[in-house]
C-alpha positions as CSV (number, residue, x, y, z in Angstrom):
1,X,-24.7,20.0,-109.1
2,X,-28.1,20.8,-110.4
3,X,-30.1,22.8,-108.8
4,X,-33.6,21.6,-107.8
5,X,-36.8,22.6,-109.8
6,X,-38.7,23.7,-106.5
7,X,-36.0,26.4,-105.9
8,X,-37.0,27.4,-109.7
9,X,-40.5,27.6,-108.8
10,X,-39.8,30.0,-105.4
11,X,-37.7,32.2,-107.6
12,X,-40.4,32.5,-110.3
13,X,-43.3,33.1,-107.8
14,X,-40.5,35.7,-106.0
15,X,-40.6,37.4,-109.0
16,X,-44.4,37.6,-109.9
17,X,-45.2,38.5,-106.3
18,X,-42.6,41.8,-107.2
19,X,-44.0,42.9,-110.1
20,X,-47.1,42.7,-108.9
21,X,-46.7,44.6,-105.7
22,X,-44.1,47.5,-107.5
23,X,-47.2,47.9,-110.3
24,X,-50.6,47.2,-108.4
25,X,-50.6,47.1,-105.1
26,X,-47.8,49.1,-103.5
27,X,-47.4,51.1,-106.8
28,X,-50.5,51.8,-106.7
29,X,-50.4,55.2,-105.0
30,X,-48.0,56.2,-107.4
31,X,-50.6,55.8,-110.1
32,X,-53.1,57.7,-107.7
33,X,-51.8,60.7,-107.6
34,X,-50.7,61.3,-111.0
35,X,-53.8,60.4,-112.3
36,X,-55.7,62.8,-109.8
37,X,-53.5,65.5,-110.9
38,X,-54.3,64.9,-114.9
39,X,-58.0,64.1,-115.0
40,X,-59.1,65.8,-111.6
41,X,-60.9,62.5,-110.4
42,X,-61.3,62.8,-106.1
43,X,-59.2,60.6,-103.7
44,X,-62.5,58.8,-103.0
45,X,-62.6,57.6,-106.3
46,X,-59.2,55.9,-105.8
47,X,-59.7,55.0,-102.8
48,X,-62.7,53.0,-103.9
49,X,-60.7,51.8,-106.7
50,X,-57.9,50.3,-104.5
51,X,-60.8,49.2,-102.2
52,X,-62.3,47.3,-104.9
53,X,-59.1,45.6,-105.8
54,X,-58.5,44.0,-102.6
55,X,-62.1,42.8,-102.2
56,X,-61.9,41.2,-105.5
57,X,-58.7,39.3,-103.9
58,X,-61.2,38.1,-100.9
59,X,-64.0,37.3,-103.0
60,X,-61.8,35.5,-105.7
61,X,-60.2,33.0,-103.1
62,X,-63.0,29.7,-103.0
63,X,-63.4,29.8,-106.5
64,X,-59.4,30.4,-107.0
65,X,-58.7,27.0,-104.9
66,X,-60.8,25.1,-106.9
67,X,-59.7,26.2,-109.9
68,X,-55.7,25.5,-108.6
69,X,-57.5,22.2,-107.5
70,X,-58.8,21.2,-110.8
71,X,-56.4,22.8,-113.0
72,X,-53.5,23.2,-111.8
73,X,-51.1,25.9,-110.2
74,X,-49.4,26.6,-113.9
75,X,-52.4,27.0,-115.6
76,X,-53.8,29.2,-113.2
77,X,-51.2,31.3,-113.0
78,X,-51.2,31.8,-116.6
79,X,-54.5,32.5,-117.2
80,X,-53.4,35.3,-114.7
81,X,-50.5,36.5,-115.5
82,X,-52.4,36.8,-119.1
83,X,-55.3,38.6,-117.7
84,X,-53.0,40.8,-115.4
85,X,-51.1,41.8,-118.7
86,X,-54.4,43.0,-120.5
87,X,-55.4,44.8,-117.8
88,X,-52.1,47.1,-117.5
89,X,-52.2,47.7,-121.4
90,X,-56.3,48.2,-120.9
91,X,-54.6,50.6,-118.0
92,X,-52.7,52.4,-120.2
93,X,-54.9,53.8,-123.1
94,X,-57.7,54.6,-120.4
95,X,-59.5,57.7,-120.2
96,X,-62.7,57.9,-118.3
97,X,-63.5,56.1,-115.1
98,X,-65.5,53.1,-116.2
99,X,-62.1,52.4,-118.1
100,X,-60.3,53.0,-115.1
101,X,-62.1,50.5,-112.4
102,X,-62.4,47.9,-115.6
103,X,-58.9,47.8,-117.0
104,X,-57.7,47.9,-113.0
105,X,-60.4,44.8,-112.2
106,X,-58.9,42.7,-114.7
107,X,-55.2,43.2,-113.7
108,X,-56.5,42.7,-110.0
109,X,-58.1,39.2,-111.2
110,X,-54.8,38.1,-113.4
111,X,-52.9,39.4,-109.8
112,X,-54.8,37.5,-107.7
113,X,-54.8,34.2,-110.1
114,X,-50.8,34.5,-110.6
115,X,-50.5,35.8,-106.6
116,X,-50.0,34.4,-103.3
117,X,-52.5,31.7,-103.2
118,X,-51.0,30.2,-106.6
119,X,-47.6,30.7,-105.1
120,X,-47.4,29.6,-102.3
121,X,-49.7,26.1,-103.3
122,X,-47.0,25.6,-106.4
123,X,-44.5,26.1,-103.3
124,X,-45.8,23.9,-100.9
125,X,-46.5,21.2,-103.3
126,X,-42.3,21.0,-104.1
127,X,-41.2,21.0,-101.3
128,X,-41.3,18.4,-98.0
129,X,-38.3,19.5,-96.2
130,X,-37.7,23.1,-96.0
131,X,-41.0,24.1,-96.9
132,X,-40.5,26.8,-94.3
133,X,-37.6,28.4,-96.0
134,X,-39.1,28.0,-99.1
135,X,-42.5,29.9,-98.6
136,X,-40.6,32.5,-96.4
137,X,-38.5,32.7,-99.5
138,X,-41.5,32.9,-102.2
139,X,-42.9,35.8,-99.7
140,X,-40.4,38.0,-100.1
141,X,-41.4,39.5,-103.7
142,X,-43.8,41.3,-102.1
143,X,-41.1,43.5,-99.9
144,X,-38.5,43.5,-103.1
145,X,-41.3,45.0,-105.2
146,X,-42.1,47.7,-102.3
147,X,-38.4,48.4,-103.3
148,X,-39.1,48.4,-107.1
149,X,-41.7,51.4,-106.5
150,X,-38.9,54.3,-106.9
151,X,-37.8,52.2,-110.2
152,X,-41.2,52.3,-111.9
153,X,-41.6,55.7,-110.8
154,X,-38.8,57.1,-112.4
155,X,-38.0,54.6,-115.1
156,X,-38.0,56.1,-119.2
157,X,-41.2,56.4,-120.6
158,X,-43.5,56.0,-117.5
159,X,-46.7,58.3,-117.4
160,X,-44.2,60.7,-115.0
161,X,-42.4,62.0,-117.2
162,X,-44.7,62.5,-120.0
């Protein structure tokens, strides 16, 4: 029995949804406080950094549906899982705070171009009949990525243990 493409497409958002939450939005107090404690920047400043990244989400949404309109779900979301990957390598070799808010807007673009909106449109457009399941499904790579957290903290090679 083969197994239908739309349940494909759930898994794959699933799994976007968790990397995204483990590395920028649930992770990202992780990041906080280890980079507070090696370059001495305040809590405000992260604070306004995370503050920034969910506006960008907000602000991104009309232009976001019209782009999924226009170009499609799997373009979009690979334009920003692309731009999401520049911005954690741009995230890793930064060292001052301009570098900082820029390499964290452009993952927070890529995250919100390859994130729930794109998600849940590619999931909705599969499915008729359990569309409910589905999404519900989809969702949950948010929570499974809140799990991932303690994994990224503590995996080999991760700026903790340098």
């Amino acid at each position: 029995m083969k197994l239908f493409h739309g349940w494909k497409v759930v898994g794959a958002g699933a799994a976007i949804s968790a990397l995204q939450s483990a590395f920028l939005v649930q992770g990202y107090g992780q990041f906080a406080v280890v980079l507070e404690q090696q370059f001495g920047w305040s809590k405000t400043f992260f604070g306004a950094g995370y503050s920034l990244n969910r506006a960008e989400s907000g602000l991104l949404g009309p232009l976001q549906g019209w782009a999924l309109g226009r170009f499609g779900t799997k373009a979009v979301m690979r334009v920003g899982v692309i731009m999401m990957s520049i911005g954690f390598a741009l995230f890793s070799q930064m060292d001052t705070k301009v570098e900082f808010i820029g390499s964290l807007l452009i993952a927070a673009v890529g995250a919100s171009l390859s994130g729930f909106l794109s998600v849940t449109t590619g999931t909705v457009q599969w499915f008729e009949k359990k569309r409910a399941r589905a999404l519900a499904l989809a969702s949950t790579g948010f929570a499974i990525g809140g799990g991932l957290v303690p994994v990224v903290v503590f995996c080999p090679g991760s700026i903790w243990l340098a």
